[in-house]
VEXDREN-2710 file (C-alpha; in Angstrom, 1 decimal):
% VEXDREN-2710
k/r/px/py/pz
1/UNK/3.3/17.2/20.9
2/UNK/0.0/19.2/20.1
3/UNK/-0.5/17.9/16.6
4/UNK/0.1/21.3/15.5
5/UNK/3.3/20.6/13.5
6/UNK/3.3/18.9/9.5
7/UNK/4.9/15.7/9.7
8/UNK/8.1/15.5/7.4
9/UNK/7.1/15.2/3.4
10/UNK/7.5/11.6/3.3
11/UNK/5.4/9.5/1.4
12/UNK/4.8/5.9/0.6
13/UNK/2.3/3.9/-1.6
14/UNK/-1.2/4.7/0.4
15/UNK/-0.4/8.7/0.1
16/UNK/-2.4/9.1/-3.1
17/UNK/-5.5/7.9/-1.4
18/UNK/-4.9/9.8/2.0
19/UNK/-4.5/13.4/0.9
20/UNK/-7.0/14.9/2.7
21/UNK/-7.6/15.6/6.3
22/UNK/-11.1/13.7/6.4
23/UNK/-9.3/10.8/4.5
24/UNK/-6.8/10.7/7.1
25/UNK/-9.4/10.4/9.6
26/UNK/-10.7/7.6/8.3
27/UNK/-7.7/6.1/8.2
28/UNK/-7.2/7.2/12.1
29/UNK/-10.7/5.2/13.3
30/UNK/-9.1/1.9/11.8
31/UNK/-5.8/2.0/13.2
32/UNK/-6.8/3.6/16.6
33/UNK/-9.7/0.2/16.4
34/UNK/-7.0/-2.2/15.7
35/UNK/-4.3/-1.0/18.3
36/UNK/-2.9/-3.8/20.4
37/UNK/-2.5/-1.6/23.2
38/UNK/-4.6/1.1/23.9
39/UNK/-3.9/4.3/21.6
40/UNK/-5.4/6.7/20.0
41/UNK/-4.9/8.0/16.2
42/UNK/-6.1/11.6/15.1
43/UNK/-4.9/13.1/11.8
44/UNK/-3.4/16.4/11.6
45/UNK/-1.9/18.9/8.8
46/UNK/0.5/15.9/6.4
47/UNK/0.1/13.2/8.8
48/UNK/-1.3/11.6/12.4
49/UNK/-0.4/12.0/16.0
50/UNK/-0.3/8.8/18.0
51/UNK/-0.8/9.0/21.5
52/UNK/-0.4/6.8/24.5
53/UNK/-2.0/6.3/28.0
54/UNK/1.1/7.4/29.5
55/UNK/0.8/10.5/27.8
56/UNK/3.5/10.5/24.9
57/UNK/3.0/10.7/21.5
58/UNK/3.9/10.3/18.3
59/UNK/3.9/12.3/15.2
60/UNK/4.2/10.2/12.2
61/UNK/3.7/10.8/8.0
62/UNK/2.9/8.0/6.0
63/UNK/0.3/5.0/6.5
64/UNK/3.7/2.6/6.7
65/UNK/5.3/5.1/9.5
66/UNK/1.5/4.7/11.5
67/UNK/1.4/0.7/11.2
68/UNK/4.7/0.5/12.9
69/UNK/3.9/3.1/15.3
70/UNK/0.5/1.4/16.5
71/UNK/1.1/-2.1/16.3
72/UNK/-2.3/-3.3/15.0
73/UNK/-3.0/-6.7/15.2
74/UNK/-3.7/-7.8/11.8
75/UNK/-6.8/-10.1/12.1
76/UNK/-8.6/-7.2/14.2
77/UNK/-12.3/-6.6/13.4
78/UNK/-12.6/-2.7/12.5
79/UNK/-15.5/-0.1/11.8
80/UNK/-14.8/1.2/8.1
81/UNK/-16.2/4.5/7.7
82/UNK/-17.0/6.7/4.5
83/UNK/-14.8/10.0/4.4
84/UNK/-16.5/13.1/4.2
85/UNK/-14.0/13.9/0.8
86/UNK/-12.4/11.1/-1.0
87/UNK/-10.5/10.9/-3.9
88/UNK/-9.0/8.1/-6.6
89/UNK/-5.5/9.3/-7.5
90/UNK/-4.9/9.8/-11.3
91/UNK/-3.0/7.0/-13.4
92/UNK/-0.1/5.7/-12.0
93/UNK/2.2/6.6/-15.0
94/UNK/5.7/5.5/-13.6
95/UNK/7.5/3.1/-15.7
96/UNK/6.7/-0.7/-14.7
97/UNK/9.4/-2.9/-14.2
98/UNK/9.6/-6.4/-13.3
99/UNK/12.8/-8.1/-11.1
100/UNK/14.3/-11.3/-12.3
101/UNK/16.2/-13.1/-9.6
102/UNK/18.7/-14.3/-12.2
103/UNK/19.9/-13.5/-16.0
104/UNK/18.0/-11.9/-18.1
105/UNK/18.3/-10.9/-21.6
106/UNK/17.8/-7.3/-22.8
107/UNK/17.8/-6.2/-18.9
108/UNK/18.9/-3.6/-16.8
109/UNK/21.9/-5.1/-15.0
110/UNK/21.7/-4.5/-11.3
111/UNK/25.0/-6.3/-10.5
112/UNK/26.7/-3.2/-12.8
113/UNK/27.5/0.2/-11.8
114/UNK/24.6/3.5/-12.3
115/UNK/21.8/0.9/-13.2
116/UNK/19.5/3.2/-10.7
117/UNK/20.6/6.4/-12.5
118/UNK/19.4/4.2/-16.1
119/UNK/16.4/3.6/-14.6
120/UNK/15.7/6.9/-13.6
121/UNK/16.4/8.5/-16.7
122/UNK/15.3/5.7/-19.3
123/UNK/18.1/6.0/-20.8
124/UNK/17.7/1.8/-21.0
125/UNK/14.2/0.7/-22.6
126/UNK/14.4/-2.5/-20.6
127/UNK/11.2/-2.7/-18.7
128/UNK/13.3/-6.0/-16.9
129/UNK/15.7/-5.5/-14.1
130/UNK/18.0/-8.7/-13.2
131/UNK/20.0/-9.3/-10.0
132/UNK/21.9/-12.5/-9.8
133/UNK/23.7/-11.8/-6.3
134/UNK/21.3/-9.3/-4.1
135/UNK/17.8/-9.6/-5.7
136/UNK/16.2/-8.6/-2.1
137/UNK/18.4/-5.7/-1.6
138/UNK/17.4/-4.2/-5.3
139/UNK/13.8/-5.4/-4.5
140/UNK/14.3/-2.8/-1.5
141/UNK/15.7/-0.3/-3.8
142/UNK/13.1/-0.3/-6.3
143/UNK/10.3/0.3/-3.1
144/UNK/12.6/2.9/-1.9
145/UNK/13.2/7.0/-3.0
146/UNK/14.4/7.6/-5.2
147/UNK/13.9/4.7/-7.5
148/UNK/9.9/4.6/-6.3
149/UNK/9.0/7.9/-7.9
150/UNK/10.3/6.6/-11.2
151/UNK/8.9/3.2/-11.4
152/UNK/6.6/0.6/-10.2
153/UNK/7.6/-3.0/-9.5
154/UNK/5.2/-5.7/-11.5
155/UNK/6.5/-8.8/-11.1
156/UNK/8.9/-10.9/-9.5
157/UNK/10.3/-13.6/-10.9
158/UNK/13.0/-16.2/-8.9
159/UNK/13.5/-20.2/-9.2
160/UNK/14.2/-20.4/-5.3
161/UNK/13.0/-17.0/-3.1
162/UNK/9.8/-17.7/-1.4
163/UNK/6.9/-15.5/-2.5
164/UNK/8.5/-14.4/-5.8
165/UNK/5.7/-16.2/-7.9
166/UNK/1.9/-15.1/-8.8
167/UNK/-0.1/-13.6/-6.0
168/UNK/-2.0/-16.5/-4.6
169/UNK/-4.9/-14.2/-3.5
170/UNK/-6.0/-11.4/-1.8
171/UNK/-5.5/-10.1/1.8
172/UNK/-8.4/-11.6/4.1
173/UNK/-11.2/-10.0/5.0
174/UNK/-11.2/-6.9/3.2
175/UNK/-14.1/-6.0/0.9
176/UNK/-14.2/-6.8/-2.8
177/UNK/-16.0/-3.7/-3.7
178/UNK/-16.7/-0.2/-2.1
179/UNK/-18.3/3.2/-2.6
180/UNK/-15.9/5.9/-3.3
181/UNK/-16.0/7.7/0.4
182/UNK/-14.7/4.2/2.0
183/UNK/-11.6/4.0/0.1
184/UNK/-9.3/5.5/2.7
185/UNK/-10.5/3.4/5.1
186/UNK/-9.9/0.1/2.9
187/UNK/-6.8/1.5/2.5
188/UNK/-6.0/1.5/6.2
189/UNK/-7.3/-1.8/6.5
190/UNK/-5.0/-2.9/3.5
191/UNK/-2.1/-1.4/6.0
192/UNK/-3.4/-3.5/9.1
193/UNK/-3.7/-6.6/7.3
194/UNK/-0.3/-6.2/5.3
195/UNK/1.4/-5.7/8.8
196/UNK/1.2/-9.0/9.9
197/UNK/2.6/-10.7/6.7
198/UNK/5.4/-12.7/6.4
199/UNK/8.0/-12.1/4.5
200/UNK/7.1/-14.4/2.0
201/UNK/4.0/-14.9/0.1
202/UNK/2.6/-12.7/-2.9
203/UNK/-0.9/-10.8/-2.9
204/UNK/-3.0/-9.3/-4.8
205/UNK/-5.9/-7.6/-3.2
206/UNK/-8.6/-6.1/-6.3
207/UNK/-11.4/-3.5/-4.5
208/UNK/-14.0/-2.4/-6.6
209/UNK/-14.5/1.3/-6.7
210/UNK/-17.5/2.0/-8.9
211/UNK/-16.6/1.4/-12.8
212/UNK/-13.2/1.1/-11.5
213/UNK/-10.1/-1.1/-9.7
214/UNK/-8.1/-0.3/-6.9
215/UNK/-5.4/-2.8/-6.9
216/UNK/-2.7/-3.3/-4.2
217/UNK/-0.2/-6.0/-4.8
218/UNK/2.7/-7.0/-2.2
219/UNK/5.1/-9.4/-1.2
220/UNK/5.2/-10.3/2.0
221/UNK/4.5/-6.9/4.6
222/UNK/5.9/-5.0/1.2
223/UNK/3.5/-3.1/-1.3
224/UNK/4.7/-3.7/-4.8
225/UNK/2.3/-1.2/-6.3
226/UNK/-1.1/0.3/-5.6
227/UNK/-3.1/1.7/-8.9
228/UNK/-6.3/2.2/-9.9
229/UNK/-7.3/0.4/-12.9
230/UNK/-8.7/1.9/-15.9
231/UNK/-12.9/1.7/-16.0
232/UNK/-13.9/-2.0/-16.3
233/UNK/-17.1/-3.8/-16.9
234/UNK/-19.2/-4.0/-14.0
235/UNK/-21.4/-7.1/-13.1
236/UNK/-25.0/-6.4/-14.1
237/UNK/-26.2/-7.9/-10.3
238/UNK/-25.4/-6.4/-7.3
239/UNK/-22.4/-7.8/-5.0
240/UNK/-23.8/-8.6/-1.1
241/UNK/-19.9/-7.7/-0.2
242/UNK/-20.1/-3.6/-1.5
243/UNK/-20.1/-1.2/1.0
244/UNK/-22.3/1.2/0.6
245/UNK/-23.0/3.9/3.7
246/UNK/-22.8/0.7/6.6
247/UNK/-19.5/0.7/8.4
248/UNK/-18.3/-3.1/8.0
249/UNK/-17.7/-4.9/10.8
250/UNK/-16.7/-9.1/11.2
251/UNK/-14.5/-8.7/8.6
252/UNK/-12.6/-12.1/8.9
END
């Protein structure tokens, strides 16, 4: 496989911030650093090609779809470098929803036939979505297409499921603030360091991106939503953690 080829137009939560070829590079140096086994990443036209000492590779679309495929180990220590062109992705304006494990009142019943198709179409204000029997499985749903290009999980909220509480931090060892060419690679990083999660556990991992916030939030190996924040107030001192045009390396 020559690279030649578009990878199928699939897409998953890092695609806003890897639209670009040089973005996808960026992305590439990280996971090709973090490999387990030796492998190298290059991107090409709507995705990267993976290949392998033996000479096979890979052709794969979305930053999820290049974890699996590599195999990082997720405490690695990677070079993050700037992209030549980077962008921030505009408002995430899908509606927010948040999944009660459980009864809810005014909800969107997930136990009852078409609640997807309510979602979808708002026909159903409820920005709550209950699931009494299979609260995992509709978790899964809500990450998954269709349901993911209409809304944006939240919360979680259970009284037994492990990690369905408030994040209890952020992922290690990536940096708290960054200059706009270095987000693809944070986002990369993000991937690496979200692949080694357990199922359980909730995270919320805040980057600062100039007056702004990019925010990734997940359960377990599983992105619950990544936005950009509207502008904030910035600190008046500088932060020793921003990256500026140094590649960062000892992250842990």
């Amino acid at each position: 496989m020559c690279g030649g080829c578009r990878a199928e137009g699939r897409t998953d939560w890092a695609t806003p911030f890897l639209a670009s070829l040089q973005a996808r590079a960026a992305a590439a140096v990280v996971l090709t650093a973090a490999a387990r086994r030796p492998s190298t990443v290059r991107a090409v036209p709507g995705g990267w090609v993976v290949r392998r000492p033996t000479g096979a590779s890979e052709l794969v679309g979305t930053l999820s779809d290049l974890v699996s495929a590599v195999g990082p180990a997720a405490d690695a220590e990677v070079p993050l470098g700037a992209a030549a062109t980077a962008d921030l992705p505009p408002p995430d304006r899908r509606r927010p929803v948040v999944l009660v494990h459980g009864r809810a009142e005014r909800c969107v019943d997930a136990e009852a036939d078409g609640w997807a198709e309510r979602l979808m179409t708002a026909s159903d204000p409820s920005g709550t979505v209950a699931s009494s029997q299979r609260p995992e499985l509709v978790l899964a749903a809500l990450l998954a297409d269709p349901l993911r290009r209409h809304v944006r999980v939240v919360g979680l909220q259970s009284p037994s499921l492990p990690g369905w509480r408030s994040p209890s931090g952020g992922l290690p060892g990536v940096p708290t603030a960054v200059v706009l060419g270095y987000v693809p690679a944070v986002v990369a990083l993000i991937g690496v360091r979200l692949g080694g999660r357990a199922a359980a556990g909730r995270t919320r991992t805040e980057v600062g991106v100039g007056a702004r916030r990019l925010v990734v939030e997940a359960c377990g190996h599983a992105v619950l939503s990544a936005v950009v924040d509207e502008p904030a107030t910035r600190d008046a001192g500088p932060r020793r953690d921003t990256i500026t045009r140094t590649p960062v390396r000892n992250l842990r």
